[in-house]
N, C-alpha and C positions, 0 to 999 in steps of 0.2 A: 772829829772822832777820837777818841781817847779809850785807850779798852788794857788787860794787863794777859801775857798768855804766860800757860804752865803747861809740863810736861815732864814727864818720866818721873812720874809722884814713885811707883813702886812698890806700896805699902807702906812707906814711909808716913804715918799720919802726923805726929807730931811737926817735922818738916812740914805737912801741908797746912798744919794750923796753923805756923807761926806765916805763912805765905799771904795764906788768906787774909790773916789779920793784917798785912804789912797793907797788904793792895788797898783794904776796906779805909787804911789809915792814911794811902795816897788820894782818900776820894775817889776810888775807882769802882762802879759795879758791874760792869760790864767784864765777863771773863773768856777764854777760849782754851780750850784742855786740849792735848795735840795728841792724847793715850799714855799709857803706859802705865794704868792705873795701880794694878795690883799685885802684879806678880812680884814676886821677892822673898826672902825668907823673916818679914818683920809683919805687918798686922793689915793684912789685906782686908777681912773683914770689916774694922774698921774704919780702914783711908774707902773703900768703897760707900758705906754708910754717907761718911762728908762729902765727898762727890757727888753720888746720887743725889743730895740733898742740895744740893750750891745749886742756886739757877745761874749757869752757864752753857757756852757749846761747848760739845765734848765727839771727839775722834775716837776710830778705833785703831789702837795699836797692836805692833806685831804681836809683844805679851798677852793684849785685852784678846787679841784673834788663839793665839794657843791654846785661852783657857776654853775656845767654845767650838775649835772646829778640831779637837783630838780628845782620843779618853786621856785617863790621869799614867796609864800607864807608859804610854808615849809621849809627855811632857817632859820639858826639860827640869835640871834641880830647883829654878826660880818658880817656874810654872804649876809643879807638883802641890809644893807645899802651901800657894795660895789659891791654888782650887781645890783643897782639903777645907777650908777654910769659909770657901764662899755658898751660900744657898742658890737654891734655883732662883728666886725674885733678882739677883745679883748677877748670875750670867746671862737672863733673860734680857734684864737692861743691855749687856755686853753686845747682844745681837741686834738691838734694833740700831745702833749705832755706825754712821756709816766711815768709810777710809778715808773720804776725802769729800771738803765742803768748800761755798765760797759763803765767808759773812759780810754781813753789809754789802751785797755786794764787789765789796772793794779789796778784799782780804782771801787770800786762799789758801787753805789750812789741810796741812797732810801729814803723817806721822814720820816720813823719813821722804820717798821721793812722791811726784803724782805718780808713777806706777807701781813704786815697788814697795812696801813698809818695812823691808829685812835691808836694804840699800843705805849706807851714808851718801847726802846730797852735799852734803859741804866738805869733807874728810876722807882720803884716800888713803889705807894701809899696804904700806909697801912688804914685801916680802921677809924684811928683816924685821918688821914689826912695828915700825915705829908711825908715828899719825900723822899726818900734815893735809895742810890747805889742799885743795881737790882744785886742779889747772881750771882758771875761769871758762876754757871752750867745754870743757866738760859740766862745770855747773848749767852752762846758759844751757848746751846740748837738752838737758833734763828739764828746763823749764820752758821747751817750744810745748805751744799751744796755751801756755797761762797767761791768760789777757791781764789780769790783775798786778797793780804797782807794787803791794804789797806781798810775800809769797811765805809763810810763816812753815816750817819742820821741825823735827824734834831728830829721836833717835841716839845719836853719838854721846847727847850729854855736854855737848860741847858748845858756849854759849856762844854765839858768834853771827856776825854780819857782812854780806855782801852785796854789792850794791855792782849791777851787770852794766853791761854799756850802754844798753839801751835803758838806763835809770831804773830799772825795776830795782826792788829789795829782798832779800832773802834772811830771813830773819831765824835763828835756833835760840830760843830762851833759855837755853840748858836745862838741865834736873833739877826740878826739887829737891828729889826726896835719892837720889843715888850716885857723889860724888865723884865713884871709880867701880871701875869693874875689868875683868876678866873675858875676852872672848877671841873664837877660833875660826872666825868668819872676816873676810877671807882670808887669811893668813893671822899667827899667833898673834895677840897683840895687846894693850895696856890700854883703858881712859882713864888719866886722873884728873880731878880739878884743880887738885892743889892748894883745898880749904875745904871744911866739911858745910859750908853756909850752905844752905837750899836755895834756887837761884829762880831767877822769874825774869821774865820782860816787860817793859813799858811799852806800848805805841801810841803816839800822838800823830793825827795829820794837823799840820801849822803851815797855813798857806797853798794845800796843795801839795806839800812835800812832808814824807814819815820822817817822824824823829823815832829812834829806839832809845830807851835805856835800861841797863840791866843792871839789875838788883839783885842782892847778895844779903840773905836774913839770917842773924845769928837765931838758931836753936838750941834743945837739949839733946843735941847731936849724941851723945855721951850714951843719955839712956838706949838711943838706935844701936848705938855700936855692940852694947853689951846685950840687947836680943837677938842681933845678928852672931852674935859668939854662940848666946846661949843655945841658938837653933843650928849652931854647926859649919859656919859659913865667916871664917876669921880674915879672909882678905876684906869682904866686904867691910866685917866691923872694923879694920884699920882705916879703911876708907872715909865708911863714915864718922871716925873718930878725929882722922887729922888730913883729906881729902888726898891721900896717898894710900894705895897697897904697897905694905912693907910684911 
């Protein structure tokens, strides 16, 4: 089995074109979306459009869940402005879609933990702010009850792999389509990626054992950055112009 996963598109579409077409050009069609589709201050409308249309699975995230189970005046500032944005055929899709699935069987695909989608499963912020690897007894803690070898999350944006004792894998493909961001949960804190490439994952099984690899797509990162200016939101565009807020 050979399949490619993505996450934390954001409205980012250009990001998700250059993504898709990367995967199409690995020979891959088989896809798996982990959420985070629209929210953002860039072009939700249409990163939605290309996703509804992709025949892939597709998750719901913590973003995909604010824009469907609060009004717009209780959304946060990413939230607001891409459900301004979106029609009812568009949050209708948002609803049928569930938190957490197994593909092939063999693959278990959840937007942040299998209980929580607001939770980092692999990244723990400490009080001073800063991010680091999540103690392995705590990754495994979160992964009782997952039969599956493979165990795919999103969330943090932060690409990265862990492989528990008992050989399971835990896979986060990183962001497409949202390089760095700003949040207060739980404690103040920074994601950067440290490049504005939109990011993706490979999975291969080869023998009975997952290979990952992660891929890093040059886009027109540029044009992102400057609608994120132009709609009010200058960390973001720093982000996605050099994968640093500055």
């Amino acid at each position: 089995m050979r399949f490619a996963a993505i996450a934390d598109v954001h409205g980012n579409y250009l990001a998700l074109d250059a993504v898709i077409s990367d995967i199409r050009a690995q020979g891959i069609s088989d896809i798996v979306d982990l959420g985070d589709m629209a929210s953002g201050p860039l072009d939700a409308r249409r990163t939605m459009d290309i996703l509804m249309a992709l025949d892939a699975v597709h998750l719901l995230g913590n973003h995909d869940r604010y824009l469907i189970d609060r009004p717009p005046e209780k959304m946060g500032s990413w939230d607001r402005p891409a459900h301004a944005q979106l029609d009812a055929v568009h949050l209708d899709w948002l609803r049928t879609l569930p938190a957490t699935r197994v593909f092939r069987d063999q693959v278990f695909l959840c937007h942040a933990t299998p209980a929580n989608d607001e939770t980092y499963w692999l990244e723990t912020v400490l009080p001073s702010g800063e991010v680091c690897l999540t103690a392995l007894e705590s990754i495994e803690q979160k992964a009782k009850g997952v039969a599956q070898r493979l165990i795919l999350c999103a969330h943090s944006h932060i690409a990265r792999a862990v492989r528990l004792r008992d050989g399971r894998l835990i896979v986060n493909p990183g962001s497409v389509g949202s390089p760095g961001y700003r949040d207060t949960h739980p404690f103040q804190h920074v994601v950067e990626a440290g490049s504005p490439d939109a990011r993706y994952a490979i999975l291969e099984q080869v023998g009975g054992a997952w290979h990952v690899t992660f891929r890093h797509v040059p886009y027109d990162h540029a044009a992102m950055a400057a609608l994120a200016r132009q709609n009010g939101q200058p960390e973001l565009a720093s982000a996605l112009a050099t994968g640093w807020i500055r």
